[in-house]
N, CA, C and O atoms as a Maestro MAE file, in Angstrom:
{
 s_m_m2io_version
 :::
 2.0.0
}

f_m_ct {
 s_m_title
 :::
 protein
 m_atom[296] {
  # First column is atom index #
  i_m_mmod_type
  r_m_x_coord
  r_m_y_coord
  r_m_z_coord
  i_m_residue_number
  s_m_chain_name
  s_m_pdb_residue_name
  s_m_pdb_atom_name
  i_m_atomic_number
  :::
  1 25 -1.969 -29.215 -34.691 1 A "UNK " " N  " 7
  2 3 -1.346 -29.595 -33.436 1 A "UNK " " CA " 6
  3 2 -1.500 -31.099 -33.248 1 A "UNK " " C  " 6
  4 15 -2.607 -31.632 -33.321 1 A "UNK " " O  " 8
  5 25 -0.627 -31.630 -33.058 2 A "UNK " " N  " 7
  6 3 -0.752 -33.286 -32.665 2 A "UNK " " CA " 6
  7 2 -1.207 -33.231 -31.482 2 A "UNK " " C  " 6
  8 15 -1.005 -32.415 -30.583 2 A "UNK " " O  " 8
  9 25 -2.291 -34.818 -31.573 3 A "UNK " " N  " 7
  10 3 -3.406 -35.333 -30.395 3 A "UNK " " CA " 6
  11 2 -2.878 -36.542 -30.043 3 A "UNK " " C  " 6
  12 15 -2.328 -37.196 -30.929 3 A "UNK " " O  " 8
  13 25 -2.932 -36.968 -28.947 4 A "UNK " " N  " 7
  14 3 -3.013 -38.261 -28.668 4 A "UNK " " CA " 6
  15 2 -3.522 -39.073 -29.811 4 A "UNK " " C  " 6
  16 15 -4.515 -38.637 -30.394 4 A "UNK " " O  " 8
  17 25 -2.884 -40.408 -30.294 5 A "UNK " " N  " 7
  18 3 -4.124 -40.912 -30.869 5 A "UNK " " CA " 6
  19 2 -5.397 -41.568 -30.465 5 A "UNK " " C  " 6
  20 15 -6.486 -41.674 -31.029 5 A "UNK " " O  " 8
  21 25 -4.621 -42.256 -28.539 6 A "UNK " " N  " 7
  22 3 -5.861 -43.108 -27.668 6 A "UNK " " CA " 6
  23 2 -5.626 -42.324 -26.409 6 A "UNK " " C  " 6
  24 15 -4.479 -41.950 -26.161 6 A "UNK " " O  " 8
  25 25 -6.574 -42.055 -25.626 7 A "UNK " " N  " 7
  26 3 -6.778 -41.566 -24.598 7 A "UNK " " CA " 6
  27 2 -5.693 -42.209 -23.313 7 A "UNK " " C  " 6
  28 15 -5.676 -43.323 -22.790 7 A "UNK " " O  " 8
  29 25 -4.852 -41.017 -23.085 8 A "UNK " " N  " 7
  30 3 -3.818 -42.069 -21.598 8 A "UNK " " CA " 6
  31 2 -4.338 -41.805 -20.004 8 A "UNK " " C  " 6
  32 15 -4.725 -40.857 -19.321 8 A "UNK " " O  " 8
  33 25 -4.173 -42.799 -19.905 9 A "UNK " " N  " 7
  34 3 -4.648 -42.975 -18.291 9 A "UNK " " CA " 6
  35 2 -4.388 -41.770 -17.480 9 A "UNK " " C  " 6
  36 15 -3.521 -40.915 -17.662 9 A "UNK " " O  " 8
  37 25 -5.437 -41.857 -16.395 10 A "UNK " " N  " 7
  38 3 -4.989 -40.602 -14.898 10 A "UNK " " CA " 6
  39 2 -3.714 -41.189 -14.507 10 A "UNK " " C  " 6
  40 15 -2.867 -40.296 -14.471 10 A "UNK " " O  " 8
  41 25 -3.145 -42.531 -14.145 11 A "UNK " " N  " 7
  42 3 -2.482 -43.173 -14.019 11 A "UNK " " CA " 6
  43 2 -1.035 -43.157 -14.557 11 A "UNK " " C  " 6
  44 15 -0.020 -43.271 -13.870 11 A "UNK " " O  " 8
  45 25 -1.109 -42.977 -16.066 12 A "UNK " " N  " 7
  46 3 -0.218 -42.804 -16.561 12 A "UNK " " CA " 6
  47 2 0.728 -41.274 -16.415 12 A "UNK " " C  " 6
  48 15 1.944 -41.107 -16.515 12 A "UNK " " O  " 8
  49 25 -0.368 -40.296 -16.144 13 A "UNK " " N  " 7
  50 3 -0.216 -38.416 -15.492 13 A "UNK " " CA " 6
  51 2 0.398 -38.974 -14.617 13 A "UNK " " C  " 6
  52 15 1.607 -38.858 -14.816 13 A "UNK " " O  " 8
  53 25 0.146 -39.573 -13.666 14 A "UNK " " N  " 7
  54 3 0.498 -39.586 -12.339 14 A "UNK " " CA " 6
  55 2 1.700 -39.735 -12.331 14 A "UNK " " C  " 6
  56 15 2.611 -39.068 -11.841 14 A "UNK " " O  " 8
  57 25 1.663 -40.836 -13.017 15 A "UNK " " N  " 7
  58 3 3.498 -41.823 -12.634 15 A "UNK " " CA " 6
  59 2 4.885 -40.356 -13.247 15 A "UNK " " C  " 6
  60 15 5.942 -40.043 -12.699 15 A "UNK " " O  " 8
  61 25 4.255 -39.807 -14.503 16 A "UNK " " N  " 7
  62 3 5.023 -38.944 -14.933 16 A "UNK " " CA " 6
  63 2 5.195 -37.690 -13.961 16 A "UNK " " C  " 6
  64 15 6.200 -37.004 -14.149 16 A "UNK " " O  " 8
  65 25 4.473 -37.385 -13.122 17 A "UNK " " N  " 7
  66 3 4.332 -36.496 -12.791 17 A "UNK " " CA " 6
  67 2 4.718 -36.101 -11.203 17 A "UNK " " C  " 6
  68 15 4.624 -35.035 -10.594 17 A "UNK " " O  " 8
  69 25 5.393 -37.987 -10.640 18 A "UNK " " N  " 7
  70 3 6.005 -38.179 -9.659 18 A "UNK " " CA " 6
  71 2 7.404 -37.084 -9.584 18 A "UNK " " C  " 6
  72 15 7.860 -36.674 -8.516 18 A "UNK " " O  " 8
  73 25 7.811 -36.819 -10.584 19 A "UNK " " N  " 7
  74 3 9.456 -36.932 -10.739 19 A "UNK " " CA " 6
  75 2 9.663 -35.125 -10.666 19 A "UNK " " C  " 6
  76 15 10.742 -34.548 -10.531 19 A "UNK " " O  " 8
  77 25 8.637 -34.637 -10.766 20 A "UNK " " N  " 7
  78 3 8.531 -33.048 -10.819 20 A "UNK " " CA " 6
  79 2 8.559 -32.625 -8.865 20 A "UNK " " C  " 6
  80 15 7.461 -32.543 -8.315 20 A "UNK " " O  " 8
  81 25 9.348 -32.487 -8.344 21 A "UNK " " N  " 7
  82 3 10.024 -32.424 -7.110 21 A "UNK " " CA " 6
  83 2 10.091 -30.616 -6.762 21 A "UNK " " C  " 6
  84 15 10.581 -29.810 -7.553 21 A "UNK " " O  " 8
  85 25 9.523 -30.266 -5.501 22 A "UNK " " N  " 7
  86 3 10.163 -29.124 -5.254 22 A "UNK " " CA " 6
  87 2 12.033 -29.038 -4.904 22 A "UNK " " C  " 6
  88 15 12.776 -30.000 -4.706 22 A "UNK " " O  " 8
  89 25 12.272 -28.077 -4.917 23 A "UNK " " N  " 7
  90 3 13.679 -28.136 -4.728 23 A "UNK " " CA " 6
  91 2 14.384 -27.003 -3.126 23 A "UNK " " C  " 6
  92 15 14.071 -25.820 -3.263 23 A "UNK " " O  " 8
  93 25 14.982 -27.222 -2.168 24 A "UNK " " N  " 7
  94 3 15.325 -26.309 -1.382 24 A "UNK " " CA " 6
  95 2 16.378 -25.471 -1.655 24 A "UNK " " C  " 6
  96 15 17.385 -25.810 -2.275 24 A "UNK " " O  " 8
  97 25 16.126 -24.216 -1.132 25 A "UNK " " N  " 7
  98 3 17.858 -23.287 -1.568 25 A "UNK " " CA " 6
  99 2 18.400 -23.692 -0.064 25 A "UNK " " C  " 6
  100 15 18.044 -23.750 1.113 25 A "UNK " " O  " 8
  101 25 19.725 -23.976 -1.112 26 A "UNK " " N  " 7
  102 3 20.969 -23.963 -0.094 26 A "UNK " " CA " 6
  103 2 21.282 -22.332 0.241 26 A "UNK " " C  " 6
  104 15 21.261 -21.225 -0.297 26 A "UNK " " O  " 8
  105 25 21.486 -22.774 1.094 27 A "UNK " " N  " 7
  106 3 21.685 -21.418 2.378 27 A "UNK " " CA " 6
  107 2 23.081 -21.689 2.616 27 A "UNK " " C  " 6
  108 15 23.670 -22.748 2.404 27 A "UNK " " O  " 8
  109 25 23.587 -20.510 3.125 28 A "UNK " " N  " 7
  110 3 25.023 -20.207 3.466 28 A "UNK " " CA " 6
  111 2 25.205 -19.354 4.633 28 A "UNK " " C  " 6
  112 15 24.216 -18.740 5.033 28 A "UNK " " O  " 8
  113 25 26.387 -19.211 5.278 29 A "UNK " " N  " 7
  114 3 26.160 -17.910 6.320 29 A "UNK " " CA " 6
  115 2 27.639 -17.724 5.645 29 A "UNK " " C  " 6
  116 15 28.549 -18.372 5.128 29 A "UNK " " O  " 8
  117 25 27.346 -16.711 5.917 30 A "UNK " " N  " 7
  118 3 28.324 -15.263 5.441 30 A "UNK " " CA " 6
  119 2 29.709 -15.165 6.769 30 A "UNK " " C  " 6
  120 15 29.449 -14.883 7.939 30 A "UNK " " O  " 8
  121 25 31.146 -15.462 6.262 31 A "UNK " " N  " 7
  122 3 31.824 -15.478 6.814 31 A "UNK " " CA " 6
  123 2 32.590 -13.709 7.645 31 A "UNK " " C  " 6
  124 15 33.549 -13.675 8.416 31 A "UNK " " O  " 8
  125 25 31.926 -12.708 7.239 32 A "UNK " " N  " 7
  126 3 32.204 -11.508 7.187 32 A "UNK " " CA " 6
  127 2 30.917 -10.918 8.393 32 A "UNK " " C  " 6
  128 15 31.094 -10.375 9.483 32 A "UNK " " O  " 8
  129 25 29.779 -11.236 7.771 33 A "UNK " " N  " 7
  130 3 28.595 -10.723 8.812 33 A "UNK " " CA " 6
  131 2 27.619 -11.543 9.764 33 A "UNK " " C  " 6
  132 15 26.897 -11.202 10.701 33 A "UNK " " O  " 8
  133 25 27.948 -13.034 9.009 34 A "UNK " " N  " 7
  134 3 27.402 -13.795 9.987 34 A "UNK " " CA " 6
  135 2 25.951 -14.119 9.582 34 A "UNK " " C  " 6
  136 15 25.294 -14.975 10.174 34 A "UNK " " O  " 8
  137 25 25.437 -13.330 8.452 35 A "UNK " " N  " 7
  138 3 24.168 -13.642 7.825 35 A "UNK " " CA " 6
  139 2 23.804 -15.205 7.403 35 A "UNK " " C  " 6
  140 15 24.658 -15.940 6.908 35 A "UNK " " O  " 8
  141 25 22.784 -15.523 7.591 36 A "UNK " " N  " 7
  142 3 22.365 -16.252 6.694 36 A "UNK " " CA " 6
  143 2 21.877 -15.714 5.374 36 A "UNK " " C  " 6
  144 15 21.423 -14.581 5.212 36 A "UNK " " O  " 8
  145 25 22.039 -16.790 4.295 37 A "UNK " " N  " 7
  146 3 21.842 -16.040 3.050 37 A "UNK " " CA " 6
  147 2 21.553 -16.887 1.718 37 A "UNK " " C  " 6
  148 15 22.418 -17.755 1.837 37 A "UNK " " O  " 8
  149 25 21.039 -17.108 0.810 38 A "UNK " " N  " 7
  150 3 21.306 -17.986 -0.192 38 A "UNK " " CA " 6
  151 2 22.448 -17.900 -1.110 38 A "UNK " " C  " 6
  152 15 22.918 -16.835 -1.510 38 A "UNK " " O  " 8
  153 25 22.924 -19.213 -1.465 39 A "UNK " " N  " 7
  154 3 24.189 -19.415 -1.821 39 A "UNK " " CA " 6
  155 2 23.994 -18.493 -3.728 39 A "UNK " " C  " 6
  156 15 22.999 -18.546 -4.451 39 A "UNK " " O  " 8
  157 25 25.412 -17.712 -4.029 40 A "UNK " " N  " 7
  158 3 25.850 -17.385 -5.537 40 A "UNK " " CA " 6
  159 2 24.677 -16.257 -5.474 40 A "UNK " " C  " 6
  160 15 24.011 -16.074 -6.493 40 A "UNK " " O  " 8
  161 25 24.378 -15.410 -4.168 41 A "UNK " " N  " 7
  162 3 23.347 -14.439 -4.391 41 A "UNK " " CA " 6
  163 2 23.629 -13.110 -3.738 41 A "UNK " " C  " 6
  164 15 23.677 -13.388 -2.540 41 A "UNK " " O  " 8
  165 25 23.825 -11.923 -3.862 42 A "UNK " " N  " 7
  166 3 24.062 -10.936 -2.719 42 A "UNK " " CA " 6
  167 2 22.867 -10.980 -2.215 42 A "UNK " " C  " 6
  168 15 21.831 -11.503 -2.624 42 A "UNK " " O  " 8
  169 25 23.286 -9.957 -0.633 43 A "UNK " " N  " 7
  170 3 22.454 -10.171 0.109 43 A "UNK " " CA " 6
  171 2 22.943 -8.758 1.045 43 A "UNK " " C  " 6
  172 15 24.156 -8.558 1.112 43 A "UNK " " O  " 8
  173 25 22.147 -7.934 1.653 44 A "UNK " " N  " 7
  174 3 21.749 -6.502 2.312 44 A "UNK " " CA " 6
  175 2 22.024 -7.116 3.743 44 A "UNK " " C  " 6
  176 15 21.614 -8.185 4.194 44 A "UNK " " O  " 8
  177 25 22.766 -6.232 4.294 45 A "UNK " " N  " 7
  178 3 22.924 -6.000 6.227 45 A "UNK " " CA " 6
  179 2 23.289 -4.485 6.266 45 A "UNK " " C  " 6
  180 15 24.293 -3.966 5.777 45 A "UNK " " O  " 8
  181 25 22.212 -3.841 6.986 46 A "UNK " " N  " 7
  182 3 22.709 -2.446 7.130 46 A "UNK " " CA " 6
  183 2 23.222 -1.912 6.369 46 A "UNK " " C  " 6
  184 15 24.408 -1.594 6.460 46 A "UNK " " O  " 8
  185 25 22.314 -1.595 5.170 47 A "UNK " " N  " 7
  186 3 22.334 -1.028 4.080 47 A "UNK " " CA " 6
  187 2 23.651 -1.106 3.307 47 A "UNK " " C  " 6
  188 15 24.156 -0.207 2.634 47 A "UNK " " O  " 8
  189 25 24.137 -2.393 3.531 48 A "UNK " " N  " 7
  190 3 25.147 -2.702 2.612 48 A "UNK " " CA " 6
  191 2 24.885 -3.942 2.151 48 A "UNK " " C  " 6
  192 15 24.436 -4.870 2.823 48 A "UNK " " O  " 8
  193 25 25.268 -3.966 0.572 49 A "UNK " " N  " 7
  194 3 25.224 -5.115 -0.272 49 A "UNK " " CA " 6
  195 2 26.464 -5.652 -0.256 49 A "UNK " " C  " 6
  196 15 27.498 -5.063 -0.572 49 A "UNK " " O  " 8
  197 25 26.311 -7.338 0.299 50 A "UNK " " N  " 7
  198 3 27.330 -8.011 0.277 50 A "UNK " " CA " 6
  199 2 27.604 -9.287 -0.847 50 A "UNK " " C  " 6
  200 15 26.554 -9.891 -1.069 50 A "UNK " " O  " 8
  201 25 28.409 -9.656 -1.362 51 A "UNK " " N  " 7
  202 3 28.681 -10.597 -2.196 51 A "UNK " " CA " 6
  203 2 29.790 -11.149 -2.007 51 A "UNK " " C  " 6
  204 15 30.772 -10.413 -1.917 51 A "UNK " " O  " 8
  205 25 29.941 -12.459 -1.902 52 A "UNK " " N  " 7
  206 3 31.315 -13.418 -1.293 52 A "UNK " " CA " 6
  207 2 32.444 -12.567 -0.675 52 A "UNK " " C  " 6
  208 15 33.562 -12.355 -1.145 52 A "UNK " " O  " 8
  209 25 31.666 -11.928 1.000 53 A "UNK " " N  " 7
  210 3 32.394 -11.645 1.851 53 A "UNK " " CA " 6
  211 2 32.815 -10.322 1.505 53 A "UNK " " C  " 6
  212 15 33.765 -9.938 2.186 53 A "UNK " " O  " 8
  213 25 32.399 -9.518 0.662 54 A "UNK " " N  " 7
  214 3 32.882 -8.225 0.274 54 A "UNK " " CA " 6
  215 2 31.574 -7.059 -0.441 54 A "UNK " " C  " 6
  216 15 30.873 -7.052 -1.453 54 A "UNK " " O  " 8
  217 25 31.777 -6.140 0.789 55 A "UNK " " N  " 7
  218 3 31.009 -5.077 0.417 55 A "UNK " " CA " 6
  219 2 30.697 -4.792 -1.158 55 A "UNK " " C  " 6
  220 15 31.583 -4.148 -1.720 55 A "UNK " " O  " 8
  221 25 29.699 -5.128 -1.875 56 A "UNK " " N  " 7
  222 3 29.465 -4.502 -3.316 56 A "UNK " " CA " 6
  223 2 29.226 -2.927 -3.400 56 A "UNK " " C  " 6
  224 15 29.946 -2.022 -3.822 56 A "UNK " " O  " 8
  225 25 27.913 -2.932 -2.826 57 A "UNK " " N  " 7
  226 3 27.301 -1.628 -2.866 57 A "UNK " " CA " 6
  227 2 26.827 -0.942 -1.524 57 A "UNK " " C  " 6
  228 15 26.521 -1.739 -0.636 57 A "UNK " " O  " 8
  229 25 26.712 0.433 -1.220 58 A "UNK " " N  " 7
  230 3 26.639 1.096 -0.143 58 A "UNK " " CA " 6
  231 2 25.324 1.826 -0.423 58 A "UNK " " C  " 6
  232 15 25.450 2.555 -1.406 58 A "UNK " " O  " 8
  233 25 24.002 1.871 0.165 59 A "UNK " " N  " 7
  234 3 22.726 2.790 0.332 59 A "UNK " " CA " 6
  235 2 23.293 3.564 0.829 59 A "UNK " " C  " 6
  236 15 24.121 3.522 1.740 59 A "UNK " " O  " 8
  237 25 22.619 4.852 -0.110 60 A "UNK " " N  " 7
  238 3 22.763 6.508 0.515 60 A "UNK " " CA " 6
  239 2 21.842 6.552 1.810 60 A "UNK " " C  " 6
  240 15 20.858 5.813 1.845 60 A "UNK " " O  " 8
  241 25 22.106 7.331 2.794 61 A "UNK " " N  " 7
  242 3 21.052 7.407 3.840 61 A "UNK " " CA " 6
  243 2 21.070 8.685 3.729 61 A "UNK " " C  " 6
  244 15 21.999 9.493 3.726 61 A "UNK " " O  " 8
  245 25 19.601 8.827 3.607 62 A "UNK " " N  " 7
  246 3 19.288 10.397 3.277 62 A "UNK " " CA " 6
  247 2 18.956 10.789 4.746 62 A "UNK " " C  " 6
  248 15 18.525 10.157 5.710 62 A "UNK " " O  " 8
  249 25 19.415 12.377 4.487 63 A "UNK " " N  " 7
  250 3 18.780 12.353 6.686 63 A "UNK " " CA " 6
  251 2 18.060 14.030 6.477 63 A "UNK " " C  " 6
  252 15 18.378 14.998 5.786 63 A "UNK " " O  " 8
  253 25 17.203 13.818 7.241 64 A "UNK " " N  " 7
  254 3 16.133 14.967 7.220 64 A "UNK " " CA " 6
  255 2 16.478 15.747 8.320 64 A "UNK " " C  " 6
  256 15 16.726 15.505 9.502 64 A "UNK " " O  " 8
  257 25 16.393 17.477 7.120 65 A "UNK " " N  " 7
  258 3 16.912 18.183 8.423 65 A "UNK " " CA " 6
  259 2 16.240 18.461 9.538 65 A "UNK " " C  " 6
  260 15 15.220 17.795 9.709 65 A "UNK " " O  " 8
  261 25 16.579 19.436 10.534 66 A "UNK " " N  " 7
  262 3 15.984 18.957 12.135 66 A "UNK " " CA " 6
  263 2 14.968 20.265 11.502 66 A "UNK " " C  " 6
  264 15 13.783 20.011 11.716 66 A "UNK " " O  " 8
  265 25 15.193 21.668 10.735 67 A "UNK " " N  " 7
  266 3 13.866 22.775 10.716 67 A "UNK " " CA " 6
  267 2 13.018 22.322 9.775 67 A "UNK " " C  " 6
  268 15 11.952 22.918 9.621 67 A "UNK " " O  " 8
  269 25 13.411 20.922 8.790 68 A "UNK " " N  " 7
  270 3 12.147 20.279 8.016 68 A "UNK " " CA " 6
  271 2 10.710 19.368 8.088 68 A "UNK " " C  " 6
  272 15 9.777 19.124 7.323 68 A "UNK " " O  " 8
  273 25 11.232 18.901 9.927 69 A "UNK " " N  " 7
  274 3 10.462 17.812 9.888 69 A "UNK " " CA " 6
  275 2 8.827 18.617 9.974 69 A "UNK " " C  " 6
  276 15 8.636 19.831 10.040 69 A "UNK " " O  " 8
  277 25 7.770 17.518 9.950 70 A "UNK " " N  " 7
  278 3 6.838 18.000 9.860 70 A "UNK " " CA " 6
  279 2 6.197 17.935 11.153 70 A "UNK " " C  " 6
  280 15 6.686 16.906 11.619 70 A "UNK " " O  " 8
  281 25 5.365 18.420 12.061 71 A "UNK " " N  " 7
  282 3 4.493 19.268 12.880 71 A "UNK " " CA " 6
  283 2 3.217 18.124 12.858 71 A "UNK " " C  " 6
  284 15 2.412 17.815 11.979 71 A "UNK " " O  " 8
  285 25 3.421 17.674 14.189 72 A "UNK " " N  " 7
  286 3 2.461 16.939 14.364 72 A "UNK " " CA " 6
  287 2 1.566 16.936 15.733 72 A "UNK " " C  " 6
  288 15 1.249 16.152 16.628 72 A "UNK " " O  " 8
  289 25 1.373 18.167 15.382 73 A "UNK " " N  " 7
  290 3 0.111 18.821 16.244 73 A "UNK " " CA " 6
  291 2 -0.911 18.839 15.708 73 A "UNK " " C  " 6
  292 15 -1.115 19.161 14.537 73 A "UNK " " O  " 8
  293 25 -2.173 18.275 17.008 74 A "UNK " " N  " 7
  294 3 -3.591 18.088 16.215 74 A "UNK " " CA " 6
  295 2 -4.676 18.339 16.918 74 A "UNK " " C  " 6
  296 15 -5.788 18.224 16.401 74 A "UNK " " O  " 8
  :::
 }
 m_bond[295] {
  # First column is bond index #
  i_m_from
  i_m_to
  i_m_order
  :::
  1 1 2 1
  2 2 3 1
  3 3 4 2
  4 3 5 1
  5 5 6 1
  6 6 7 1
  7 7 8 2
  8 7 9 1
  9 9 10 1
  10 10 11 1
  11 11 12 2
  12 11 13 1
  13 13 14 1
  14 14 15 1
  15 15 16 2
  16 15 17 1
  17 17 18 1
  18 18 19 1
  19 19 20 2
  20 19 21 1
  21 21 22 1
  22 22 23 1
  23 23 24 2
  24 23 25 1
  25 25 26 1
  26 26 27 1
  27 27 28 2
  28 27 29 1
  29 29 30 1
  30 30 31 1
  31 31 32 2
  32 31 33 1
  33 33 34 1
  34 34 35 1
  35 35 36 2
  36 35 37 1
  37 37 38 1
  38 38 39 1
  39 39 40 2
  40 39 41 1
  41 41 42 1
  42 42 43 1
  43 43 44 2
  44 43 45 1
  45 45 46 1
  46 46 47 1
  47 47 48 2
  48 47 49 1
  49 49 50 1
  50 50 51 1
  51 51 52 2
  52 51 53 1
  53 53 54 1
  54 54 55 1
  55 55 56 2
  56 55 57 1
  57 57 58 1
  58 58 59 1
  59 59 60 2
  60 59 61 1
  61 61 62 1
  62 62 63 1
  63 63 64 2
  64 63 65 1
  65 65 66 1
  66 66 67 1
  67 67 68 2
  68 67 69 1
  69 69 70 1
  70 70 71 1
  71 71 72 2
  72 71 73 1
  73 73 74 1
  74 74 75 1
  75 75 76 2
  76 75 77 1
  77 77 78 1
  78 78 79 1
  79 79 80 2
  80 79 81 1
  81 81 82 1
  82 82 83 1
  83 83 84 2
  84 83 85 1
  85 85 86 1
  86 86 87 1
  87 87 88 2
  88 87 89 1
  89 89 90 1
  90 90 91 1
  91 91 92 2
  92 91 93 1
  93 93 94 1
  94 94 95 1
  95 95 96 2
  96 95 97 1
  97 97 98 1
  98 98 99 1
  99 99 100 2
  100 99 101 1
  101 101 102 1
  102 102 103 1
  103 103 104 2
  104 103 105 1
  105 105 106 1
  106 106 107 1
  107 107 108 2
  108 107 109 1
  109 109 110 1
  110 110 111 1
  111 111 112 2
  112 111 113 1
  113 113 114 1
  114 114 115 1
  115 115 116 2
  116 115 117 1
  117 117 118 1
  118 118 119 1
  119 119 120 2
  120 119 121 1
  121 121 122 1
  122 122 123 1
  123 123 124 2
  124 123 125 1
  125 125 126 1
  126 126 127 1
  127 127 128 2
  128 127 129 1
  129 129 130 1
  130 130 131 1
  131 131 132 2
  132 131 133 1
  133 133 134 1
  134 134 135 1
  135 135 136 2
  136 135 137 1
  137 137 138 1
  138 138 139 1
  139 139 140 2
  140 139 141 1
  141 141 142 1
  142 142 143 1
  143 143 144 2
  144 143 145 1
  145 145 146 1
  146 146 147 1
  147 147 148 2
  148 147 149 1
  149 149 150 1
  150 150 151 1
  151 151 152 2
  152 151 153 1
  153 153 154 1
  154 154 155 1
  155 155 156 2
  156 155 157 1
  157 157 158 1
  158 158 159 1
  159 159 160 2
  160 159 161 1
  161 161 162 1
  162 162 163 1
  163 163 164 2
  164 163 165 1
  165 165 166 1
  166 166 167 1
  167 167 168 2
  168 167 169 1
  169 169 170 1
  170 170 171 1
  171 171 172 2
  172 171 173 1
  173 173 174 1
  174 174 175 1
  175 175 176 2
  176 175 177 1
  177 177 178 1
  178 178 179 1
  179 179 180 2
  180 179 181 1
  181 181 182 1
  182 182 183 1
  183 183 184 2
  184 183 185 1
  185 185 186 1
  186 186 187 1
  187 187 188 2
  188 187 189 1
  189 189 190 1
  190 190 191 1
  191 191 192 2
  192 191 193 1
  193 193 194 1
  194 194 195 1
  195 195 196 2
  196 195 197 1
  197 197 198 1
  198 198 199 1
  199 199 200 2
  200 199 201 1
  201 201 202 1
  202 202 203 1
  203 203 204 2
  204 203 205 1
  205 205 206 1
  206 206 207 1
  207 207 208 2
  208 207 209 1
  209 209 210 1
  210 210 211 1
  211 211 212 2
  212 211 213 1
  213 213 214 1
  214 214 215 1
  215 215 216 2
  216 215 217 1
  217 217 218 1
  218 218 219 1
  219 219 220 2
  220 219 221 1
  221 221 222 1
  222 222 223 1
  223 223 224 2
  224 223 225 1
  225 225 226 1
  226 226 227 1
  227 227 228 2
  228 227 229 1
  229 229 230 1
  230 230 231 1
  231 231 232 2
  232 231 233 1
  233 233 234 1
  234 234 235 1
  235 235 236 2
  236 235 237 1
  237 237 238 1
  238 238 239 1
  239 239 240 2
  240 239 241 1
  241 241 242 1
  242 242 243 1
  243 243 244 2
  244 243 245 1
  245 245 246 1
  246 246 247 1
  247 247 248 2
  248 247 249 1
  249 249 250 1
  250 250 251 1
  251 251 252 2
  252 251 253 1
  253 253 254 1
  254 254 255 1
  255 255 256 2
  256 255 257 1
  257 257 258 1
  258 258 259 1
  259 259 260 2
  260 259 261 1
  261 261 262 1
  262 262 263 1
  263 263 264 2
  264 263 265 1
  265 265 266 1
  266 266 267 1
  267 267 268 2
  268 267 269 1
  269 269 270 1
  270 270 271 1
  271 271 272 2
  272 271 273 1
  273 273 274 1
  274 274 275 1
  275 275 276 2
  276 275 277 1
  277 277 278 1
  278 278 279 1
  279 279 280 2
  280 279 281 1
  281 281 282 1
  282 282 283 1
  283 283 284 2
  284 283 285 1
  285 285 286 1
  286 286 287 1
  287 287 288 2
  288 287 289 1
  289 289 290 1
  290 290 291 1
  291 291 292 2
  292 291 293 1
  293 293 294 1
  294 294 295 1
  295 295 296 2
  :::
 }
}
């Protein structure tokens, strides 16, 4: 593995190490639901998946029947 050949400064880390920047996501709001959202990403409102203004995908909503629920007497 190649070594340095002379030891580089804290100094020299530093200066390189200016340029490494966090970055913010651009955000968008959704012309359809009004969401905010990050941009080139789907994004969920009431169990629907949306992607540039158009329903992708729909969650099943499972519904529990009324003689299944459970008994919560104690």
């Amino acid at each position: 593995m190649p070594n340095p050949k002379r030891r580089h400064s804290q100094q020299r880390g530093a200066k390189r190490r200016t340029h490494y920047k966090a970055t913010v996501d651009t955000l968008s709001i959704d012309k359809t639901t009004g969401e905010t959202h990050m941009r080139h990403r789907a994004h969920w409102v009431e169990n629907k998946l949306f992607y540039k203004g158009r329903v992708v995908l729909e969650k099943a909503v499972k519904e529990v029947p009324q003689d299944e629920t459970p008994d919560t007497e104690a």
